[in-house]
C-alpha positions as CSV (number, residue, x, y, z in Angstrom):
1,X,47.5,-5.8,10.7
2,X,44.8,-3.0,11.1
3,X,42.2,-2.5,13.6
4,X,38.8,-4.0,13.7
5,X,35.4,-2.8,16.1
6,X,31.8,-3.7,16.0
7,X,29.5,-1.0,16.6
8,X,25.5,-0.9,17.2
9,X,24.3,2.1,16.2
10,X,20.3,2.8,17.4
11,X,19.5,6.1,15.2
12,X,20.0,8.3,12.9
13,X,20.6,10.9,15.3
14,X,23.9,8.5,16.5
15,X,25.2,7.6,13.3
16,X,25.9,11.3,12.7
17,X,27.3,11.4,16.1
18,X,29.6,8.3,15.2
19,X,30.8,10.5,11.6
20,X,31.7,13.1,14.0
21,X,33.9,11.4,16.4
22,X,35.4,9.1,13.4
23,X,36.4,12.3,11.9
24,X,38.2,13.0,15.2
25,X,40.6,10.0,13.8
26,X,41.4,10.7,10.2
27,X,43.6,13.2,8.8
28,X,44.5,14.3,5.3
29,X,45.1,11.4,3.2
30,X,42.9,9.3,4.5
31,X,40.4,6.8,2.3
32,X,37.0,5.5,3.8
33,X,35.4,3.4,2.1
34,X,31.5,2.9,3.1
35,X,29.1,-0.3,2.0
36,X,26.1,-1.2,2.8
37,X,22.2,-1.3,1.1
38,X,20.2,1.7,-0.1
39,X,18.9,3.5,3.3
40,X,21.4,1.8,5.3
41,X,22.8,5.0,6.4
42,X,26.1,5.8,4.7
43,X,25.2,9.2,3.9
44,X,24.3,10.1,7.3
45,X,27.1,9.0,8.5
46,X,29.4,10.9,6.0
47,X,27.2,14.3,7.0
48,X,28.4,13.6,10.6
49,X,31.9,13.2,9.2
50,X,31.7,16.4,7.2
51,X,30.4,18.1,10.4
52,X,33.3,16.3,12.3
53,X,35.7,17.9,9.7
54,X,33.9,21.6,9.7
55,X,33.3,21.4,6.3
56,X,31.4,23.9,4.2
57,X,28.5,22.8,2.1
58,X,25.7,20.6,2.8
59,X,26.8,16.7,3.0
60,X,24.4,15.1,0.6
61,X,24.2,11.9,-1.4
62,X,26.4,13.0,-4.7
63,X,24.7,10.0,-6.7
64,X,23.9,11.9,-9.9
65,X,27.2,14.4,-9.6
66,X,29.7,11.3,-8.8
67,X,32.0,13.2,-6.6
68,X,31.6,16.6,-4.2
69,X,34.4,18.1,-2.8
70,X,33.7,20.3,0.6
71,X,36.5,22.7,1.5
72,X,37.0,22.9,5.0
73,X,36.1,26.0,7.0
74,X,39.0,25.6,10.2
75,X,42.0,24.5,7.9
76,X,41.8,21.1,7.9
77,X,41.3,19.0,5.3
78,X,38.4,19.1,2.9
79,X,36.0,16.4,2.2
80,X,35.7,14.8,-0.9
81,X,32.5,12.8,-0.8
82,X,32.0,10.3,-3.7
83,X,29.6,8.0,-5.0
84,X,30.4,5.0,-7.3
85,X,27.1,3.3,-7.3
86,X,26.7,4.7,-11.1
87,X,30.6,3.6,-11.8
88,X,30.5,0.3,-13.6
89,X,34.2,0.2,-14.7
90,X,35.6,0.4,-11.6
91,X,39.4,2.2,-11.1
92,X,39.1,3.2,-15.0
93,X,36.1,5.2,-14.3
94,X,37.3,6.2,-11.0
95,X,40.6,7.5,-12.6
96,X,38.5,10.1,-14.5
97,X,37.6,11.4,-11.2
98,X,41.2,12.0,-9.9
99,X,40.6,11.1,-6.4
100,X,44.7,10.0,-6.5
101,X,45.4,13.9,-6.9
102,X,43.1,14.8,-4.2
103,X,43.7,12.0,-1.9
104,X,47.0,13.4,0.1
105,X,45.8,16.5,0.9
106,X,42.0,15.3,1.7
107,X,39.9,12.8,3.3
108,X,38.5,10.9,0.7
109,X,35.0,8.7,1.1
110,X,33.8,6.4,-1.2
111,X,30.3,5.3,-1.2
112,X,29.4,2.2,-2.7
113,X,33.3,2.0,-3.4
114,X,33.6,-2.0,-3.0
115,X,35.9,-3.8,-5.4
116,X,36.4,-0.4,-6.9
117,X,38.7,1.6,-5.3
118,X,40.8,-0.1,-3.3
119,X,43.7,0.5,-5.6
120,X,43.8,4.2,-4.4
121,X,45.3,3.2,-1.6
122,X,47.4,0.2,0.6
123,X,45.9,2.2,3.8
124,X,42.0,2.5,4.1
125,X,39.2,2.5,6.6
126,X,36.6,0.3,5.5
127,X,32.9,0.7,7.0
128,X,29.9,-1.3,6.5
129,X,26.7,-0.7,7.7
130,X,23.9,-3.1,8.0
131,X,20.5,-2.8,8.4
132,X,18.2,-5.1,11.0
133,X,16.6,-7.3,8.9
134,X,14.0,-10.3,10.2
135,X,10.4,-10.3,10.8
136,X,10.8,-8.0,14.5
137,X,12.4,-5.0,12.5
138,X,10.7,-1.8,13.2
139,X,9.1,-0.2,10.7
140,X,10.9,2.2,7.9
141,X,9.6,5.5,9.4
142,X,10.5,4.4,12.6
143,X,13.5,6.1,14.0
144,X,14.6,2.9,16.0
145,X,15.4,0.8,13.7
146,X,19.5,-0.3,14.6
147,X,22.2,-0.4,12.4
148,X,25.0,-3.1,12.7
149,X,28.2,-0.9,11.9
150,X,31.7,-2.7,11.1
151,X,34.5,-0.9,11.0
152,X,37.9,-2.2,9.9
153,X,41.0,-0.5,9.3
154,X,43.7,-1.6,6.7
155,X,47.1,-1.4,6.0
156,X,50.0,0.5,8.3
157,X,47.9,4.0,8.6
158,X,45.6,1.7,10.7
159,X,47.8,0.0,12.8
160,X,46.9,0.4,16.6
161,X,44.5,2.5,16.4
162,X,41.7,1.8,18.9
163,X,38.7,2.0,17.1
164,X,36.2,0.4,19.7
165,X,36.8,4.2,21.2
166,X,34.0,4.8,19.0
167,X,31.5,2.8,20.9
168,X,29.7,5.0,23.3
């Protein structure tokens, strides 16, 4: 069945604090895959994961370099930090990259990954974040402006776990 929580998340500052306690829940093997419009804050959040995961490297976008891979620096997994906003084929492209290889040993997230990569795995943690849209939103250099963040876990690997933990 999976789990399912609803998060609001006020600032950037917290959305790196919400990677780092997520990464508190996965272990090696594990795909996440992140949606949500330019700016929404899927990077951040995968910084705070890598962070999370005491990773080595800087955790930024990898849109022109398809895929980074961040070793981890206290023997846990490594990161492998993808983007498949410039993958048009879908698994056929996504097969060049060999994620399957790297996916047991790894935590694997998938930017843009929608209707692309779900054949990687039965067990994934899917995570979209939206923006507050309307006429009251704040402006874009303001710091305040809330993200909506959905998180819902699929397949067996997600069964039971308690992900409105995250809401604090």
């Amino acid at each position: 069945m999976g789990s399912y929580a609803t998060l609001t998340v006020p600032t950037p500052e917290l959305m790196r604090r919400l990677g780092r306690d997520l990464a508190a829940l996965l272990r090696p093997g594990d795909l996440v895959l992140l949606s949500g419009e330019l700016g929404a804050g899927k990077t951040t959040l995968t910084r705070g994961l890598g962070e999370g995961l005491g990773v080595r490297g800087a955790v930024t976008s990898p849109t022109f370099v398809i895929a980074r891979v961040h070793p981890s620096q206290v023997g846990g997994p490594p990161l492998v930090h993808v983007d498949a906003y410039r993958l048009g084929g879908g698994l056929e492209e996504m097969d060049d990259l060999d994620l399957d290889v790297s996916l047991p040993e790894s935590v694997v997230v998938v930017e843009w990954g929608e209707g692309k990569v779900e054949e990687l795995s039965e067990d994934r943690l899917e995570v979209r974040i939206e923006r507050t849209l309307g006429g009251d939103a704040p402006a874009a250099d303001d710091d305040s402006d809330p993200r909506r963040v959905v998180l819902c876990g699929v397949g067996r690997r997600w069964d039971g776990a308690d992900l409105s933990m995250l809401d604090r």
